[in-house]
C-alpha positions, 0 to 999 in steps of 0.5 A, spaced: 408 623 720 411 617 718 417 611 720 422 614 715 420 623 717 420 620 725 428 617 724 430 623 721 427 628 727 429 623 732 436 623 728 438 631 728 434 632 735 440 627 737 445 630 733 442 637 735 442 636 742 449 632 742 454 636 738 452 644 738 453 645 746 459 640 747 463 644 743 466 649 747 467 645 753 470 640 749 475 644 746 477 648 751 484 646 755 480 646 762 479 640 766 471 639 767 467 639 772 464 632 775 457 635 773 460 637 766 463 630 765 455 628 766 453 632 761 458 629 757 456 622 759 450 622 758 449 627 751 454 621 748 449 616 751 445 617 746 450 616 740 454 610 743 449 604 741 451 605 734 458 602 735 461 598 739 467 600 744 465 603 749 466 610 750 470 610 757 473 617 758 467 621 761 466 615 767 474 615 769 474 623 769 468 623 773 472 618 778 478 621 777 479 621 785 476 613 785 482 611 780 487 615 783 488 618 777 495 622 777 496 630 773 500 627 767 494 621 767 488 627 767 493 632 762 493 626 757 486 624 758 484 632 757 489 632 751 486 626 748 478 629 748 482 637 745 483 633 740 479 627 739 472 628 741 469 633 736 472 628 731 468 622 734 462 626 735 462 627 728 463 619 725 458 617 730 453 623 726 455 621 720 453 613 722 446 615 724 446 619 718 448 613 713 444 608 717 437 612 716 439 613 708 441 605 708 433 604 711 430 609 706 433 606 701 432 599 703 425 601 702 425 604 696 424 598 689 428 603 685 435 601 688 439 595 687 441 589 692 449 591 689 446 599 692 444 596 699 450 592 699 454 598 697 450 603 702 452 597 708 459 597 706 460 605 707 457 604 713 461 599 716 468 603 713 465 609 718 464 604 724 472 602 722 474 609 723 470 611 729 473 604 732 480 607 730 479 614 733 475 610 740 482 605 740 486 611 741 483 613 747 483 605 749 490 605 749 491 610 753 488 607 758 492 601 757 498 604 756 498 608 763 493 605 768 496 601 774 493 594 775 490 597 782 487 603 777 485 597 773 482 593 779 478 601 782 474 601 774 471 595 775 469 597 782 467 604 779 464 600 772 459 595 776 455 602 777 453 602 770 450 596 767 451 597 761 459 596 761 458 592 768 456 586 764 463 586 760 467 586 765 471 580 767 
C-alpha cells in the first residue's frame, strides 16, 4: 500500500469511526451520560488536530457538577450540540478530505502552482466555516459562565495536557 492509499484509509477509518455512531446521540434531545460525553470526547480527539479552537463542550458536560453548571447552562449546552454538532463533524471531514486531495495533488507534475494555491485557499475557507461553527459554542460559554465557573475550568483543564498548556 502507498503513502497516499494509507492517508485515505486512515481518513475514512476516522471518519467511519466518528460520525456514523454519534449521530443518534447527538441529535437526541436527551442529556448524556459522562461515559457517553467520553466517548464524544475522544471520537473528536481524532478530528480536533485539524483545526485550531478547541472543542470544549464534551469536557465542561462531563463536569458539569465541578463547574456547577446550572438547568439552563446544561439545556443551552445540549441545544447547541442538537443543532450544531453534525454540522461540525461534518466541516472537519470535509478538512481531512480536501487536505489529502491537496497532498495527491501536490504530488501530481500535472497540476499547477495557481491549483495548489487554489486548492489551499478551499481548505482554509473550510477552516473559517468551522472556526465559525466552534465560535458559537465559544460564546456561549462566554456569554453564561460565572468568574468561579470560569476559575473551576481551568482546574478541570490542568487535566488535559493538551488544552492545559493554554490556559492563562
Amino acid at each position: 500500500m502507498n503513502t497516499q492509499t494509507n492517508t485515505l484509509a486512515i481518513a475514512v477509518a476516522i471518519s467511519c469511526l466518528v460520525n456514523k455512531p454519534l449521530w443518534a446521540v447527538h441529535e437526541s434531545g436527551h442529556d448524556l451520560t459522562d461515559e457517553e460525553w467520553s466517548v464524544i470526547e475522544s471520537k473528536v480527539a481524532l478530528l480536533d488536530d485539524i483545526n485550531y479552537m478547541p472543542t470544549l463542550l464534551p469536557t465542561i458536560m462531563r463536569n458539569r457538577d465541578v463547574l456547577q453548571l446550572t438547568d439552563q447552562q446544561i439545556r443551552s449546552f445540549r441545544d447547541w450540540r442538537k443543532h450544531h454538532y453534525a454540522n461540525m463533524v461534518n466541516t472537519m471531514n470535509k478538512i481531512i478530505e480536501k487536505r489529502i486531495a491537496f497532498k495527491k495533488a501536490a504530488l501530481n507534475p500535472r497540476i499547477s502552482d495557481q491549483g495548489l494555491i487554489d486548492m489551499q485557499n478551499d481548505i482554509l475557507i473550510t477552516q473559517k466555516k468551522l472556526l465559525e461553527i466552534k465560535l458559537t459554542c465559544r460564546q456561549m460559554l462566554v456569554d453564561s459562565f460565572t468568574d468561579d465557573q470560569w476559575d473551576n475550568f481551568a482546574f478541570v483543564v490542568a487535566d488535559h495536557p493538551k488544552l492545559a498548556s493554554f490556559m492563562q
